[in-house]
DRENTIKOL-82975 format. One line per 4 residues: number of its first residue (from 1); their letters; for each residue x negated, y negated, z of N, C-alpha, C. Coordinates in nm, 3 decimals. Each point is the difference from the previous one (the first is absolute). Example, Ala and Ser with C-alpha at 12.3 -4.5 7.8 and 13.67 -1.06 7.14 Angstrom:
REM residues 2
1	AS	-1.319:0.569:0.780:0.089:-0.119:0.000:-0.090:-0.120:0.000 ~ 0.035:-0.105:-0.072:-0.082:-0.119:0.006:0.077:-0.109:0.073
This chain:
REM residues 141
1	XXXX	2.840:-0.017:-0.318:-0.091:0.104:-0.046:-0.136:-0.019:0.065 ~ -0.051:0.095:0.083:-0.132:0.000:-0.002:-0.087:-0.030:-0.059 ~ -0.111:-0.115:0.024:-0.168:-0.047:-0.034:-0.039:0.136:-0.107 ~ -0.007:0.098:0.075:-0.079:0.115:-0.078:0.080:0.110:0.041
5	XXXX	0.086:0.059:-0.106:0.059:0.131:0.024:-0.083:0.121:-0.052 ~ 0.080:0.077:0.054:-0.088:0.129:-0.013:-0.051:0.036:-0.164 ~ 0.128:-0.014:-0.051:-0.055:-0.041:-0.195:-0.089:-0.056:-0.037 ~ -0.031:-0.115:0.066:-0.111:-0.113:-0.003:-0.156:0.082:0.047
9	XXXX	0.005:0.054:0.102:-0.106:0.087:0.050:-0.031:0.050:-0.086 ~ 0.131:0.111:0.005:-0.014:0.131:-0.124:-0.072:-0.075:-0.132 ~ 0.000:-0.105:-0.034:-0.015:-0.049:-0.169:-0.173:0.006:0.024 ~ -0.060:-0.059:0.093:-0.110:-0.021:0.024:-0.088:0.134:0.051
13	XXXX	0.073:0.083:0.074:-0.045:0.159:-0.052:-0.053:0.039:-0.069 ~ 0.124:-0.035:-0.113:0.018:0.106:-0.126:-0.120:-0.092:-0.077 ~ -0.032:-0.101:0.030:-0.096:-0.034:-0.097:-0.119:0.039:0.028 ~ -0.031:0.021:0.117:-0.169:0.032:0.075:-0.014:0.155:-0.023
17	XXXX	0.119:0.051:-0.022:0.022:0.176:-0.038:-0.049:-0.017:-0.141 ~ 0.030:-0.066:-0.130:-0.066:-0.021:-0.124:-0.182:-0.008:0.016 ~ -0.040:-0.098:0.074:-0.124:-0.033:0.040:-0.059:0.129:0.045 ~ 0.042:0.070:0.061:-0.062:0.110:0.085:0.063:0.141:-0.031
21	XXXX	0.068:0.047:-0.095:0.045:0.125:-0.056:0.064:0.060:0.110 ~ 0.067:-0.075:0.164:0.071:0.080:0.092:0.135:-0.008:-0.040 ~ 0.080:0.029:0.105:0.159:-0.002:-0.012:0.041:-0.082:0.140 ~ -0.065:-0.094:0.020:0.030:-0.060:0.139:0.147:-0.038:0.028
25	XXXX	0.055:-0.025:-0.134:0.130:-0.095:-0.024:0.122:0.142:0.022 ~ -0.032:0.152:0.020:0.055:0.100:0.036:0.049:-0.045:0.211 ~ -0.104:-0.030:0.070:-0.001:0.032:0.088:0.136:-0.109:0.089 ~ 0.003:0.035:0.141:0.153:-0.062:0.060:-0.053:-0.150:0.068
29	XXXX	0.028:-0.080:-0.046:-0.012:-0.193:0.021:0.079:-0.026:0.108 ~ -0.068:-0.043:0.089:0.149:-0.015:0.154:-0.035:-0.155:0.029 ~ 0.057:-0.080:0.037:0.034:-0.121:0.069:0.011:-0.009:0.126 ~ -0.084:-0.026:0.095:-0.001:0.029:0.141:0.035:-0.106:0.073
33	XXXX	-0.012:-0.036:0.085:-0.001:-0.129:0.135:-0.098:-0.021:0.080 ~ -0.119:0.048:-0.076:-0.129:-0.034:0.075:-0.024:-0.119:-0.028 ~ -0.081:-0.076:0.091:-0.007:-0.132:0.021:-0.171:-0.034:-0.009 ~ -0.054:0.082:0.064:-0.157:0.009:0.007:-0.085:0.024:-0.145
37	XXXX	0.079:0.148:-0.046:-0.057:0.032:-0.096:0.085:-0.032:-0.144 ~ -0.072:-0.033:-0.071:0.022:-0.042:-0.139:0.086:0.120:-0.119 ~ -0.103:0.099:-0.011:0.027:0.154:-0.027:-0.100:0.121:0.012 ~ 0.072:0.109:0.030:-0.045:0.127:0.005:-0.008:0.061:-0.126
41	XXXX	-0.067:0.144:-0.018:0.021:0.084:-0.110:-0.022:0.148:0.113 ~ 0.105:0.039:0.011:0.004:0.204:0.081:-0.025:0.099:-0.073 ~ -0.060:0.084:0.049:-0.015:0.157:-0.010:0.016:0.061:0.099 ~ 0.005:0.117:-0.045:0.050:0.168:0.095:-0.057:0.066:-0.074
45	XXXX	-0.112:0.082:0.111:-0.057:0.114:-0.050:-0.075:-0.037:-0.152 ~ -0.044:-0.109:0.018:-0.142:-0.002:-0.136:0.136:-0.046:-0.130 ~ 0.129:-0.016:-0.009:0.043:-0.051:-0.104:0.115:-0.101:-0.002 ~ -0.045:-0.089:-0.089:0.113:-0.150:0.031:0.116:0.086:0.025
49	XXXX	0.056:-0.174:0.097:0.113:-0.005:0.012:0.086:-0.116:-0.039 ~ -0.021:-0.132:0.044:0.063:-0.106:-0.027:-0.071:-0.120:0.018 ~ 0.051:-0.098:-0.074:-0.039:-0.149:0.042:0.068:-0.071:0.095 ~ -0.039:-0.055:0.092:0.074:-0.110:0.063:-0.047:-0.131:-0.002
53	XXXX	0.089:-0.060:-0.039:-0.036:-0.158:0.045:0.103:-0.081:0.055 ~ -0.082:-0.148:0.094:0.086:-0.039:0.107:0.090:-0.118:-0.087 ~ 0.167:-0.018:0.039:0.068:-0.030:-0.020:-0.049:-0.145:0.048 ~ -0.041:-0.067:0.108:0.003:-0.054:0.064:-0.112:-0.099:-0.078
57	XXXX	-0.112:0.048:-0.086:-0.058:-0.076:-0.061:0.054:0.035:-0.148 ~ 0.016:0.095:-0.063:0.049:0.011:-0.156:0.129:-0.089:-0.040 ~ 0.093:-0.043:0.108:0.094:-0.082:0.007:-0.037:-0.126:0.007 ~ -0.073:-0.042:0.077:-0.014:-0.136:0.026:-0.074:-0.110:-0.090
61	XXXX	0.054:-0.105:-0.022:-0.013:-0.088:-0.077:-0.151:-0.017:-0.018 ~ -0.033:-0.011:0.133:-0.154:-0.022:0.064:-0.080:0.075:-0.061 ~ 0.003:0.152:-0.011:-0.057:0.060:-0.079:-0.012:0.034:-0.156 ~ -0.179:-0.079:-0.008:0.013:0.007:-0.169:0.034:0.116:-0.056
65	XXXX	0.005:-0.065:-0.145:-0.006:0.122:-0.104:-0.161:0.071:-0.006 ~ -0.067:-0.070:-0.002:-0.138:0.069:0.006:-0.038:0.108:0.130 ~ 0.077:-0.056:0.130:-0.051:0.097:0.082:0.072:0.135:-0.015 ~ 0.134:-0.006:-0.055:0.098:0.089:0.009:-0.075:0.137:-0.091
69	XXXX	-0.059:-0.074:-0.168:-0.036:0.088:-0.071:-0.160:0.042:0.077 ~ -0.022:-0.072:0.054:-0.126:0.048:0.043:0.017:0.114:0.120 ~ 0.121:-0.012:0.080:-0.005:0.131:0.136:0.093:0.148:-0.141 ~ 0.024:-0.066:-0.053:0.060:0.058:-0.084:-0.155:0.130:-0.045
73	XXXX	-0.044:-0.084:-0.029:-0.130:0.057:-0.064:-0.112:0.101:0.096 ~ -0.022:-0.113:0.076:-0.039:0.083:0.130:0.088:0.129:0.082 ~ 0.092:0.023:-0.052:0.022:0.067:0.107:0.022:0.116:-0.155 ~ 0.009:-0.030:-0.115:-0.032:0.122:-0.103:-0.134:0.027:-0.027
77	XXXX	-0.100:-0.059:0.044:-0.120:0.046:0.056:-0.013:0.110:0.096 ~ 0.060:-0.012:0.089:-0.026:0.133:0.084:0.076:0.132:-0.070 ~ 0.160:-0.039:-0.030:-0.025:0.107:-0.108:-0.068:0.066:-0.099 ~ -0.076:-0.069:-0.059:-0.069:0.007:-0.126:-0.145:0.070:0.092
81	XXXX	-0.030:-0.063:0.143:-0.126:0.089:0.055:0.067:0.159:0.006 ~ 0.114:0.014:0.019:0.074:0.164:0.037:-0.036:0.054:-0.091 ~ 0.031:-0.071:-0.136:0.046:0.123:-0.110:-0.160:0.007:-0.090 ~ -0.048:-0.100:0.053:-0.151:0.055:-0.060:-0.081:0.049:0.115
85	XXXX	-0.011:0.006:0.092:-0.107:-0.002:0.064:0.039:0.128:0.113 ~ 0.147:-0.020:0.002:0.053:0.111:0.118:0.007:-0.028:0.151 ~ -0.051:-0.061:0.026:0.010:-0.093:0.128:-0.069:-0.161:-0.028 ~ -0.080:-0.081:0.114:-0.011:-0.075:0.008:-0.138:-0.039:0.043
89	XXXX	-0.105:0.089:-0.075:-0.111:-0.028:0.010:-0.096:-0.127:0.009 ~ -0.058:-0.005:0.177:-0.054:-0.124:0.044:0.092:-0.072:0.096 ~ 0.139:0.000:-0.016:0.106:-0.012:0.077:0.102:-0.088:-0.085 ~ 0.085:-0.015:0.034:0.145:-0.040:-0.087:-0.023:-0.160:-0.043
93	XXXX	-0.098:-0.062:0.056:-0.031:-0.126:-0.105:-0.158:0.040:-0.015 ~ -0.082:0.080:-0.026:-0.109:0.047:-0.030:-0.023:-0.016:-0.139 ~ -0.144:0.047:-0.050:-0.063:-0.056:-0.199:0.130:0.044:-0.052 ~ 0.064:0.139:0.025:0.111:0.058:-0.129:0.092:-0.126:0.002
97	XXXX	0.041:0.024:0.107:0.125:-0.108:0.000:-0.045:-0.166:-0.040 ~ -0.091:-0.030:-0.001:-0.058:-0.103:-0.083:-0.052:0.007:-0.132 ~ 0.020:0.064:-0.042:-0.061:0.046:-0.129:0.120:-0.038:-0.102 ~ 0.156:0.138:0.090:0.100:-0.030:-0.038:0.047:-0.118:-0.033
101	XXXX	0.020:-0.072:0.098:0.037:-0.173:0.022:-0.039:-0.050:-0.125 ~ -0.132:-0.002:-0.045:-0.095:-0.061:-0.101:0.096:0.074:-0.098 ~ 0.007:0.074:-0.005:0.066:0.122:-0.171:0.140:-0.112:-0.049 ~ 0.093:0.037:0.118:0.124:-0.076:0.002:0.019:-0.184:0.022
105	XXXX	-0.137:-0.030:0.001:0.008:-0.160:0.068:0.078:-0.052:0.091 ~ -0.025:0.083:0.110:0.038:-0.033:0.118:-0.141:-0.048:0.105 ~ 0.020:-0.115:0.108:-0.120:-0.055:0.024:-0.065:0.133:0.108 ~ -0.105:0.024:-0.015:-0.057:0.114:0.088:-0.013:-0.044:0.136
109	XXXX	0.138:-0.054:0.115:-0.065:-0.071:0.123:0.161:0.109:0.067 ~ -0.054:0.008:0.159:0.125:0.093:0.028:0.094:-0.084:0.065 ~ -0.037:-0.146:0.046:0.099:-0.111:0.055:0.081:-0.064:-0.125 ~ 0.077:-0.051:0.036:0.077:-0.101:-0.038:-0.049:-0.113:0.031
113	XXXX	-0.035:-0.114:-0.068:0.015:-0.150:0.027:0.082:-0.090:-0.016 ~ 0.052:-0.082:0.095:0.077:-0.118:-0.022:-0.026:-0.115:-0.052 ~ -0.137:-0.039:-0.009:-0.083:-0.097:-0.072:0.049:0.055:-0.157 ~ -0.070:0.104:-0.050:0.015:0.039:-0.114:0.122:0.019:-0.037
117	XXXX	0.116:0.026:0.067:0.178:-0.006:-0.050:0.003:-0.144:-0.003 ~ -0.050:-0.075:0.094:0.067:-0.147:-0.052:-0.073:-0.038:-0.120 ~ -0.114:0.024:-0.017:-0.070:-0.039:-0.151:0.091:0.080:-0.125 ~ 0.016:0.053:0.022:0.102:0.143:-0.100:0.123:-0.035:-0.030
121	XXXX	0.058:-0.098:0.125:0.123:-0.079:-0.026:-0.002:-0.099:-0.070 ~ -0.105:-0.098:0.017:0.002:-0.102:-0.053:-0.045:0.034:-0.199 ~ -0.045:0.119:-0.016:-0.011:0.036:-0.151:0.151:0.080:-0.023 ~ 0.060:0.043:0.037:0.151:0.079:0.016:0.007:-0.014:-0.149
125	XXXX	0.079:-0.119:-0.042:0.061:-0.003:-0.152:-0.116:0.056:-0.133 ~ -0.140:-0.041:0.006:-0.049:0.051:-0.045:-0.067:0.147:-0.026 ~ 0.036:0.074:0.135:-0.022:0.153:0.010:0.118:0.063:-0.037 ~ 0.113:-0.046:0.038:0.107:0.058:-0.066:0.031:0.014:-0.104
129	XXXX	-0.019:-0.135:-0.095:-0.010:-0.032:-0.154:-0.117:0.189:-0.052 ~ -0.090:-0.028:0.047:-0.101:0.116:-0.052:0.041:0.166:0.046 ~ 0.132:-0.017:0.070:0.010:0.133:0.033:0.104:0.061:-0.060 ~ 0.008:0.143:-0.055:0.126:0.030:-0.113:0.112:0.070:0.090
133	XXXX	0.024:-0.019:0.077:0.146:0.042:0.069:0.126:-0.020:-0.029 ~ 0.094:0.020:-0.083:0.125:-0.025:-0.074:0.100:0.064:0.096 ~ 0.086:-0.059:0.069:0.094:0.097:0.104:0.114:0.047:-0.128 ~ 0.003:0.117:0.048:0.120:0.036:-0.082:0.163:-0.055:0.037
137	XXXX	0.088:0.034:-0.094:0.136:-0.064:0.013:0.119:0.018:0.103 ~ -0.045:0.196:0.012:0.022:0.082:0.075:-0.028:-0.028:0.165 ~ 0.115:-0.009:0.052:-0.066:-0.003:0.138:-0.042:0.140:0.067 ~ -0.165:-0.031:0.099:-0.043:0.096:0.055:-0.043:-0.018:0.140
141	X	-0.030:0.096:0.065:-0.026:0.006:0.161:-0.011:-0.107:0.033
């Protein structure tokens, strides 16, 4: 079974959708083979489309739980700049999209660090302990 399945995503969605009165946990979650990038969030024509995130780190051992919920977060930040703001005013990591970040507690930076995943690893059991994710019984994607 996959590190983080799409359920797993989806759970962490659906919770930042409570926080923020959207429906993010509606939209299409894809699993890609990008290697560079961590995750995306798409639109067409001014209205979501999907999440992606990379297999290549959501799988891997290497990658914490903290960074996972955190691109997790970040990248429902830029959604969350769409559906309030309508585009991406200042530019797609600009004040909105930092503002967002802050709403959802996601860190307001547009890199990834490897310093900070290995610190994130070495707390692992204790971030997990604090996080409410229950996989269901049911197998999914």
């Amino acid at each position: 079974m996959a590190k983080w399945p799409i359920s797993r995503i989806r759970f962490e969605i659906a919770r930042l959708d409570k926080i923020t009165g959207l429906n993010g946990q509606s939209l299409e979650i894809r699993i890609g083979k990008a290697t560079q990038t961590l995750g995306s969030f798409e639109s067409e024509k001014g209205k979501p489309k999907r999440f992606r995130f990379s297999a290549h780190f959501f799988e891997s051992d290497d990658f914490s739980h903290a960074a996972a919920i955190d691109t997790i977060r970040h990248e429902y930040s830029h959604y969350m700049v769409l559906m309030t703001y309508g585009r991406h005013p200042g530019g797609a990591h600009g004040n909105a999209w930092k503002k967002c970040c802050r709403r959802v507690g996601a860190r307001p930076e547009r890199c990834y660090s490897e310093e900070w995943n290995q610190e994130m690893l070495s707390r692992e059991k204790e971030i997990i302990e604090n996080w409410e994710y229950q996989p269901r019984e049911k197998k999914e994607e």
